[in-house]
N, C-alpha and C positions, 0 to 999 in steps of 0.2 A: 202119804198114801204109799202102802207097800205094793211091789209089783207084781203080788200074787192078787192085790185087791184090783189095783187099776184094769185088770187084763181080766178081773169079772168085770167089773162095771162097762169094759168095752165092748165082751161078748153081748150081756145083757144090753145096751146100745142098738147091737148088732140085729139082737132078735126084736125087740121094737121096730127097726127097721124092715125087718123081713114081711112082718104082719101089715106094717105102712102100706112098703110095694102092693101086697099083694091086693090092698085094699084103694090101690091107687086112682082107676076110676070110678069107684064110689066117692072119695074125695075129691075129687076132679067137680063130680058132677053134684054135689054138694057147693063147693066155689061157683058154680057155672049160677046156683041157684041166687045166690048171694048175689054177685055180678047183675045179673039180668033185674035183680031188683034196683042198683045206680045205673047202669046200663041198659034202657030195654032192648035196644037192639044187636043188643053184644053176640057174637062166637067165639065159644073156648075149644083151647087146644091142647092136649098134653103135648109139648116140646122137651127137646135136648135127651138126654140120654138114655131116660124112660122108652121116648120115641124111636130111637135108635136100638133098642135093644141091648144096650149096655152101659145100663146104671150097677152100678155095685150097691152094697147095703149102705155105705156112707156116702152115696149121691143124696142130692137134692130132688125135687120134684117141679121143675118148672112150669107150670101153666101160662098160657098166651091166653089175653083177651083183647078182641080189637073190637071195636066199635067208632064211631061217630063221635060219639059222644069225651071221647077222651081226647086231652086236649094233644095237640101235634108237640107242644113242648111240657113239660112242666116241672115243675120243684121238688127236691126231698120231703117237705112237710105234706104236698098232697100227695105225693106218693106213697109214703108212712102210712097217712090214714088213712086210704084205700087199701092197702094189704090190714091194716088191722081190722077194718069193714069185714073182709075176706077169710082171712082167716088168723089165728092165733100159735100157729105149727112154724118153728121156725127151717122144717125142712123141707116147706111150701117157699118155690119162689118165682113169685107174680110179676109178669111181661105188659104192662098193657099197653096196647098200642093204639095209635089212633087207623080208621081204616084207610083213608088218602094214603097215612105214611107210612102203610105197609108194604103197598109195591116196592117201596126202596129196600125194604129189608126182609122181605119175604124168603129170601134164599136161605137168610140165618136161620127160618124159625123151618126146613125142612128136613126130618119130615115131622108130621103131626099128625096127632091121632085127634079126631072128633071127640068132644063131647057132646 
């Protein structure tokens, strides 16, 4: 790949991304819908840099879901299939936490925007 090519395919990245952002809680709240169907007592959150106001085009899009129902510890394989449950975007990256074991980490996930 020559470097006139790469540095299209980055711009064009870039503008994918732009249309993402702009469409970010519509997606959000898309996940939220998914979520609450394993989850019924779930709250989503859009977290991290979205939330903060400074994602760039090659940020990710973090969502927090916490509920009850998630367990306080768990494994890569249910973790896996819970984000593939969720969604299939690998610039979506799913938090879920249980709600007991949020108080400990609730600092991390501030601030957050409701969905």
């Amino acid at each position: 790949m020559g470097s006139g090519e790469f540095y299209r395919t980055y711009y064009e990245m870039l503008d994918k991304n732009e249309e993402f952002f702009s469409r970010a809680m519509e997606i959000a709240k898309e996940i939220k819908e998914r979520a609450r169907r394993i989850f019924d007592d779930c709250e989503v959150f859009i977290v991290g840099s979205y939330a903060r106001g400074e994602h760039t085009l090659s940020s990710d899009l973090d969502i927090l879901i916490i509920s009850d129902k998630i367990p306080e510890k768990f494994d890569f394989e249910w973790y896996s299939s819970l984000v593939k449950s969720l969604t299939d975007d690998n610039r979506i990256n799913i938090h879920p936490v249980n709600k007991k074991k949020f108080g400990e980490v609730e600092r991390a996930y501030t601030p957050r925007i409701s969905v």
